[in-house]
N, C-alpha and C positions, 0 to 999 in steps of 0.2 A: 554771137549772133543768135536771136528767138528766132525759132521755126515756129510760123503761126497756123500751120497745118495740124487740122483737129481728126483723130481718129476716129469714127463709129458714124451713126447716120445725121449725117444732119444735110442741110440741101446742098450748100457749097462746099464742104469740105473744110473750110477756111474759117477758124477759132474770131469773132465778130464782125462775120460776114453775113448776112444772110439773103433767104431770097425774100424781097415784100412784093406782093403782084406784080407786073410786069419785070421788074428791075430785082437789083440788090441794093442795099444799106449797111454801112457801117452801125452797128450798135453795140456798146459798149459803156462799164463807167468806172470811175478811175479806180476802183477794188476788183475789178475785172485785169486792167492794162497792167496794175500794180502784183497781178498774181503771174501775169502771162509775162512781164520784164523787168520784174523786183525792182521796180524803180517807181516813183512816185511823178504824178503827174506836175508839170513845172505850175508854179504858182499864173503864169501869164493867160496860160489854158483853161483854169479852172471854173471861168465862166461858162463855157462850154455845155458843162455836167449840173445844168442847173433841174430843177422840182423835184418832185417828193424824193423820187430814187436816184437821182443823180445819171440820167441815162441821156447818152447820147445818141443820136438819129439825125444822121448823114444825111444829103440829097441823094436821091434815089440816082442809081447809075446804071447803064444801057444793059452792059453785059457782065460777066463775071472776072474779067481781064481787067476792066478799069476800076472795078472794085476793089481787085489784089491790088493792083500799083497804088489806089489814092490810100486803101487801109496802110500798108507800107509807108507812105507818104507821112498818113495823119501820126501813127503813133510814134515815128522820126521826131516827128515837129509838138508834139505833148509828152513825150517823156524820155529825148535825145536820144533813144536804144534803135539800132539796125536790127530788121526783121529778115526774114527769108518765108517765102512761103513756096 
């Protein structure tokens, strides 16, 4: 299982979480997910990570709780790997 708990300063703590004005977001692109669960995003997903850099950006979520669970969620569901954070 990846721990997606990130060491040193950043807002949430949580390796492609972040905080955008009121909320948090998932951002992430698949040389990111690919470093953090050595596994390659499934081909079904790949639309996802679409323009110039390939970057994803989640809907913005309330609090920092439903950000863990949906990133948990998202990287289950694009590259089959169980997280922990």
């Amino acid at each position: 299982m990846v721990n997606l708990v990130r060491k040193g300063n950043t807002s949430t703590g949580v390796h492609m979480l972040q905080k955008y004005g009121d909320g948090y977001r998932i951002r992430c692109s698949p040389d990111t997910l690919k470093r953090a669960t050595s596994v390659e995003v499934k081909p079904e997903y790949r639309h996802l990570f679409a323009g110039k850099n390939e970057i994803y950006h989640s809907v913005l979520f309330e609090d920092v709780e439903t950000g863990k669970k949906e990133l948990l969620k998202f990287v289950f569901d694009v590259c089959g790997v169980r997280c922990s954070i």
